[in-house]
Structure formats: structure tokens, C-alpha cells
C-alpha positions, 0 to 999 in steps of 0.5 A: 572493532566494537559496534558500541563505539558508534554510539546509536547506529553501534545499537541498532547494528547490534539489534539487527545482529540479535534478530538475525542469529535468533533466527530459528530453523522452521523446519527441515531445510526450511531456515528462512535466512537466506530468503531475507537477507536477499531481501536485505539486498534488494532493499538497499539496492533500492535505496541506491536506485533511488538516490539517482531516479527518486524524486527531490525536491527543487529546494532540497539540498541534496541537489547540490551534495556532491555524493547526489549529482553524479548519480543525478546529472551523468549517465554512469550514475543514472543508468546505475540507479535506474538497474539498481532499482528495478533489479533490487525491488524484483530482487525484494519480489523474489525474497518475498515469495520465497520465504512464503516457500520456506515457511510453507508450513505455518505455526508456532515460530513462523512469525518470528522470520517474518517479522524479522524480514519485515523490518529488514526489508522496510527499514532501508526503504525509510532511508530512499528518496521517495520513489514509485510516487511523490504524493508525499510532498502533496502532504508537505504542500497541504500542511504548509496551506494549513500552518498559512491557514488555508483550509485544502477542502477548498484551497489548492497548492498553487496558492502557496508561493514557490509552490512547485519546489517542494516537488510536488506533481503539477496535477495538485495545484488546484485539487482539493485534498482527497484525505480526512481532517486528522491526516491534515493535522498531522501535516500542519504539525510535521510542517511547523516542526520542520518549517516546510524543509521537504527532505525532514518532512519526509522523514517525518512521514516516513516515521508515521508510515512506520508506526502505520506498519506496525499497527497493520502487522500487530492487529492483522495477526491478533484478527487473524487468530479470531477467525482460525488463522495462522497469523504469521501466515497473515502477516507475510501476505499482508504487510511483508510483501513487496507492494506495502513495503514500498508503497507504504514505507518507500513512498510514504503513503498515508495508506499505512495509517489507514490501514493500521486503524481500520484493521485495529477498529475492526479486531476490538469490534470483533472482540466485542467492545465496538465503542472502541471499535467505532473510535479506531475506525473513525481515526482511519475515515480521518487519515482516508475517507474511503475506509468508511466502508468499514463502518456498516461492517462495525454495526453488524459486528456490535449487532452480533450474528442471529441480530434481528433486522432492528437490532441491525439497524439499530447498531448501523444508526448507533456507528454512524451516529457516534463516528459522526459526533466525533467529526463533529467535534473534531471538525471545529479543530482548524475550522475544517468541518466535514469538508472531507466528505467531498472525497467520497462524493466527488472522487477523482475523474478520469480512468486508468487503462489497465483497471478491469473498467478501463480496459472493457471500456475501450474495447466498448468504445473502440466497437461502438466507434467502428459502427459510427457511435459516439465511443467515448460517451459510450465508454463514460457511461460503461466506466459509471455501470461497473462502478456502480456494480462494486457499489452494489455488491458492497452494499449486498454483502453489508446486507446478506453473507454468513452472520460468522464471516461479518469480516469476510464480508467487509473483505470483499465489499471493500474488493470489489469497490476497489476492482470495479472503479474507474481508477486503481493505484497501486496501493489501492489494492492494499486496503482490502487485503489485510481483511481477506487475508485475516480469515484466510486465502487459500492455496489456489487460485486465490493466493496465485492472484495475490502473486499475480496482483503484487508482481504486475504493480512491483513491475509497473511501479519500478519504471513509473515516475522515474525522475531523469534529468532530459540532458542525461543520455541512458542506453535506453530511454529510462521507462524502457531500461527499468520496464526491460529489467523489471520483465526480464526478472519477471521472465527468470521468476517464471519459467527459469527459477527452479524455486519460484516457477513452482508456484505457477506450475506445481499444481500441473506438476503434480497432476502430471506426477500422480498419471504418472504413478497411475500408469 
């Protein structure tokens, strides 16, 4: 039967059909198909997972489709869910290493396999409910307090009433927006578009995220041929893997349009029309704050290498000034000012165990505590030290480094402001990597701790913020039967898998080989 019956999905079919059979052989037994469409497969395993484990709105109407609630309300589906979930993203983890494997040997033609598995991959995961995280309906709740002309610099959710249908964690009801002022413009639209309906807003800002993707793939592939590198290669590090699909795509995290124009300001700059550059970048501060960062960075590029120390800060004054006249203007739009300041000077308290300053620090407090001092203040003012440690060598590679790795530079400064602070989410470690991947990671140490990085949050994520009904009776207590799946996987990647464990081990294979041959 023809696909062209179906009408628009009969299209998309046929398109998807074109781009698989375009797929060329890279090289000798190197065809890259079979690593994306297991990919494909993890995906859509995901999709099913979350229908039964994935946050829903109380108002949605999809609580009440009888496709939803067996998969939500008894143990067959759940259970089912909960597998499929974990098991699907460990699955996507595997095509993703995989396909680096395949295409192990970058250049002409490479990019066409990966593009291809980025859209193969990410365009089920549009289609998820959202999982991993539900921040997404915070930004439903934000633009309902926008449409209701509340400013969230000032106003938390709990203001809007029924505030707690629309699915958003408690932990919002009174924080002040962490996001920049053309990010909340976005939600006030979506939200008059929609009318608040939470499942379409999602949509809605899945397409953002999409478009957030695209410009993330385009510019890191154009940076990357600046600075020597093959971009499908840069790609495949940086949006292709598992963490930015999901995070991104999945969740709908705002972090793909951040990170699209931070990347895309950066290539103009290093193109060397830094007005452009500045302009883009200026976007990406309005979506997140934090990649203001990227801004001192900008300067030294329009500055130029062997730039005097008044030429350089010269170019820093100049950035800062016409970034700061576009907020300035901007900010008169809805009467927000420079109320998203407060998210670089008043970040998020608290701390997350698992970051390098949290686990330290409760060795800190734990040793402090055993000699009758007072651990937890201790702990506080270690977890402040460190932070501010990521602030100062920021501030050193903004200063000093190589003239000609200006986005080297702003790679690591953004790195170890993210490694050093108190608190790590898992897509925070996406926003400094598309600028290291860009001028190369090498492979080392250095692309095994990407591995490392991604894998520890796919895992972590896959049995984080399930959403199970407390009546529903799994084998397992659900955190537990993801966590059990997700290492298990981890376990079969590593020691079992004739193809993945290589990537642990081939360097001490090798070794091994060439004593070998010696003797």
C-alpha cells in the first residue's frame, strides 16, 4: 500500500525511507546502519516507557484515554514502562557509542550518518511525555504568570490558581524565574496560543527545543572546520549523544536554545563580524543567564590575537556595553528590566551530593564533625571555596591562554564553572561542551570521560523522577527496578560487550599486544 495515502505522516515515512537508503558505506565494514536503527529502537522504547512513568499534568486529558491508564494505574503496564525506559535509553547509550566506532575514521561522508541518527534518534523522543525532568511545565507556569501580567523576577507560581495542575514540581512555588527575558516571552506566546493546555504547551516547546538542536549541530559543525576539526566528528560528540537528545528533546529544556545561540554568536565572532556575534549571544544570555560567560570571550575575539591590553579591554567595554543596550531595550517589553540579573547573583542554594564539591565536602564535614567541630558550617564555607576556585580560573583563561584558542579558552572556563559549583544537573554539563568539542577531544583520557560524563547521568536519569501512582504494586520498588536495569546494561557495556568494552580497555589491549609481538 502506498505511503502517499496517509497524507503528511505518508511524507514524513517516505523522507525517513530516502535518508536511511542514502546511507553510504564509510568504509570497510563500517556502514553505520545498523548502530542507528538500534538507536531508533531505543527511542521509541522510550516513548513507550514514558507513557507509563513520564510526568502528566493533572489537567491533562490524557489521564482519562483508555490507551494511558493501564500503562499508568496497573502493574503489567507500569512495570512494562519502567523496563522499557531504562532499557531503551541504555539501548540509544550503546547506538550512540557505537556509531562513533563505525565512523571511527572521520571525513568526507561522516556527517551524513550522523545527521541522520540525529533525527532518527531525537524526533521519537519529541513525542514522549516528558521524562528525566518536568521543569517544562515550570515554563508553562511561568507564561500563564506572564499572559496574567505577573513579572516571575519577582512572582512565583503558587500565585497562579490551580497552580499544581499543570504539573509542576512543588519546589517552584515560590522561585523566582532562573531564565532570561526573551525565554519568558516565548512562554507568555506559547501559553496565549495554547491557552495554558499543558500537553500542546509541551509540544510547543518541544518544536523550540528542535529548532534549539538544529542550530546547535549546524554552528558547532561550521566552528569546528575553523579551528581544524572534523565537524561530523563534533557533532556526534555534541549533539548526537544520548544526554542532549533526552535532556533537550525529551525534557525540553531550554538548554537547546542557549546552547544553539551561544554557539552560533561565537562562530560569527570567530568569523570576525563580532556585532553579529555579540547580537547572538545576547539571545542565548535572554533564553539562560549563565552563558554570559560567553561574552568576555567574544571581546578577545573582535580584539584579534597579538590585541594590546587597551585594545582588549577596549572590545570587553564595547561587548558589554551593546549586549547591555539591547537588554536595555528589550527589557522595557512586558516591564521585565534586568530582573534576570538575580540568576547570576543569586543562584540556587543548596548542593547536590554527587558534584566534586559535595562529595569532598561531606568527607569535609564528616572528619571536621568526628573531632567535635561544627561539620555542616565547615562543609558550607568548603562548598563556597571551590565554587569560587571555577570562578577564578574562568576569570584566568579570560585573562591569559594561546591568543589562537580564544574558544578553547571559553571551553574550559565555562567547564570549570560548571565542575566546581555546588550543584550539577545533568544537562549542565552540556553547555560547555560543544566549545571543547569544537576544537577537539582527543582519543584519550579525554573522550573516555565524555563516556564516563554521559553514561553516569543516562543511568542516573533513567530511574530519577519516575512518576509511579503510590497504589501501583511493581516487582521492585521503581527507582530500584530502572537503577537495576540501567547498571546491569552499564555492566554488559563494559565487561561483556565485545564491541563497547574496547573502548574501556583497547588502549591496555594494545599495550598488551605490542609485549606481546616484542617477546
Amino acid at each position: 500500500m502506498s505511503t502517499t495515502r496517509f497524507g503528511l505522516l505518508g511524507r514524513v515515512i517516505e523522507w525517513l525511507k530516502s535518508l536511511w537508503t542514502a546511507l553510504p558505506p564509510v568504509g570497510v565494514n563500517q556502514a553505520p546502519h545498523w548502530a542507528i536503527g538500534q538507536g531508533l529502537v531505543g527511542s521509541l522504547l522510550m516513548v513507550y516507557g514514558s507513557f507509563g512513568v513520564g510526568r502528566l499534568a493533572d489537567a491533562s486529558p490524557l489521564n482519562r484515554n483508555p490507551f494511558f491508564i493501564p500503562l499508568r494505574t496497573e502493574t503489567w503496564g507500569v512495570t512494562s514502562c519502567i523496563l522499557a525506559l531504562a532499557f531503551g535509553a541504555m539501548l540509544l547509550t550503546r547506538s550512540w557509542l557505537r556509531l562513533g566506532q563505525r565512523l571511527r575514521y572521520w571525513g568526507p561522508g561522516t556527517i551524513r550518518p550522523v545527521s541522520v541518527a540525529v533525527v532518527l534518534w531525537g524526533l521519537p523522543l519529541a513525542f514522549t511525555v516528558p521524562i528525566y525532568s518536568r521543569d517544562v511545565y515550570a515554563y508553562v507556569g511561568q507564561g500563564k504568570l506572564m499572559a496574567a501580567g505577573f513579572n516571575p523576577y519577582t512572582t512565583g507560581i503558587s500565585t497562579i490558581n490551580n497552580w499544581l495542575e499543570l504539573g509542576t514540581d512543588p519546589s517552584w512555588a515560590t522561585t523566582r524565574t532562573p531564565y532570561g527575558p526573551y525565554f519568558l516571552w516565548l512562554e507568555r506566546w506559547i501559553v496565549q496560543l495554547t491557552g495554558g493546555q499543558p500537553d500542546t504547551s509541551v509540544m510547543l516547546f518541544r518544536v523550540l527545543a528542535l529548532v534549539g538542536v538544529a542550530l546547535t549541530a549546524y554552528y558547532a559543525y561550521r566552528l569546528s572546520a575553523l579551528h581544524g576539526v572534523d565537524g561530523a566528528r563534533s557533532v556526534w560528540l555534541t549533539v548526537a549523544n544520548p544526554l542532549f537528545l533526552i535532556s533537550c528533546i525529551a525534557s525540553a529544556h531550554n538548554e537547546a536554545l542557549m546552547i544553539g545561540f551561544a554557539v552560533a554568536g561565537v562562530y560569527y565572532a570567530a568569523r570576525g563580524n563580532w556585532f553579529l556575534g555579540i547580537v547572538l549571544t545576547t539571545v542565548s544570555i535572554g533564553i539562560k543567564p549563565i552563558t554570559a560567560v560567553v561574552l568576555p570571550f567574544i571581546g578577545l575575539l573582535w580584539a584579534g590575537p597579538g590585541a594590546s591590553w587597551l585594545r582588549r579591554f577596549l572590545c570587553w567595554a564595547g561587548t558589554g556595553l551593546i549586549s547591555l543596550s539591547i537588554f536595555a531595550l528589550s527589557g522595557l517589553v512586558y516591564g521585565l528590566g534586568f530582573g534576570w540579573v538575580n540568576a547570576i547573583v543569586d543562584p540556587t542554594p543548596g548542593f547536590i551530593a554527587y558534584t566534586p564539591s559535595g562529595f569532598a565536602s561531606g568527607l569535609v564535614a564528616t572528619l571536621t564533625s568526628t573531632v567535635g567541630l561544627d561539620g555542616g558550617s565547615i562543609a558550607d564555607g568548603f562548598r563556597t571555596v571551590v565554587k569560587w576556585i571555577g570562578v577564578g580560573l574562568a576569570v584566568w583563561f579570560i585573562l591569559r591562554g594561546d591568543e589562537r584558542k580564544v574558544v578553547r579558552r571559553l571551553g574550559l572556563a565555562f567547564m570549570f564553572i560548571v565542575v566546581l559549583g555546588p550543584i550539577i544537573q545533568p544537562w549542565y554539563v552540556l553547555w560547555f561542551i560543544p566549545f571543547l568539542a569544537v576544537t577537539g577531544i582527543r582519543d584519550n583520557w579525554e573522550i573516555k570521560l565524555w563516556y564516563l560524563t554521559v553514561v553516569f547521568f543516562v543511568v542516573f536519569g533513567a530511574q530519577d523522577q519516575l512518576y509511579v501512582f503510590s497504589f501501583v504494586n511493581t516487582p521492585l520498588a521503581p527507582e530500584s527496578l530502572a537503577g537495576l536495569v540501567a547498571v546491569g546494561f552499564l555492566a554488559y557495556l563494559v565487561l561483556i560487550d565485545p564491541k563497547t568494552r574496547r573502548l574501556v580497555f583497547e588502549r591496555a589491549v594494545r599495550r598488551q599486544d605490542l609485549a606481546a609481538r616484542s617477546s
